[in-house]
C-alpha positions, 0 to 999 in steps of 0.5 A: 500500500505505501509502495502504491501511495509512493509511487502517485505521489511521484506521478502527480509531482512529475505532472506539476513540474511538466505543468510549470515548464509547459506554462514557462514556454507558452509564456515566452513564445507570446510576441513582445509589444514594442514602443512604436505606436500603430499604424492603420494602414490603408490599401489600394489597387490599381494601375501604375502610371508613373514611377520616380525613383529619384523622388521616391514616389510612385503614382498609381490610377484606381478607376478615375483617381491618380494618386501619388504615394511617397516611398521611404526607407522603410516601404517594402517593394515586392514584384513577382514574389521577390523583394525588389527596388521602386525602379523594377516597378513597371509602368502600366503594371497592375499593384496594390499599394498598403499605406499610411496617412492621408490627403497628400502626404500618403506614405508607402508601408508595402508595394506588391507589383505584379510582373507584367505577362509578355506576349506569347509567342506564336508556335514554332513551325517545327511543332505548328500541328499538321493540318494534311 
């Protein structure tokens, strides 16, 4: 009888020590908040009409509106997938634009451009389907 009372005792101090460990590892895998205040971002879709490098800004045309979007060292540019610079945006490509602000001091948070597709070529001769 002390043997079977010895050895539930042991089980449930194992239980409470896994229990512990468990709730410490939960407890710091949570994300940490910064100091940094948040920021709503806005999105918009459209076409791009001009892109300035040089002046970090892109302008981008969503059924009537042009709208220009300033570029920082923090706006992220992806097209095709891939992290890339303002300058690989094409013209007339389509994008989605995620940004801050406001009136006319609008701030490019992320530009997700997409490549543009070339126009396909017609077939080959050597593989064109017989027509005899």
């Amino acid at each position: 009888m002390k043997r079977v009372l010895i050895v539930a005792v042991c089980a449930l101090v194992a239980l409470a020590f896994a229990a512990m460990v468990l709730a410490e590892t939960t407890a710091s895998e949570k994300p940490s908040k910064s100091n940094a205040p948040m920021v709503s971002k806005k999105k918009m879709m459209g076409i791009v009409v001009s892109v300035d490098p040089a002046g970090n800004s892109i302008v981008l045309r969503s059924k009537n509106n042009e709208i220009v979007f300033y570029v920082d060292a923090n706006t992220k540019v992806i097209r095709g997938g891939k992290t890339c610079r303002l300058s690989d945006v094409r013209v007339e490509s389509k994008a989605t634009i995620f940004y801050s602000g406001g009136g006319k001091k609008r701030v490019a948070v992320e530009i997700i451009a997409q490549v543009s597709q070339e126009k396909q070529s017609p077939l080959r001769p050597e593989i064109q389907p017989n027509t005899e």
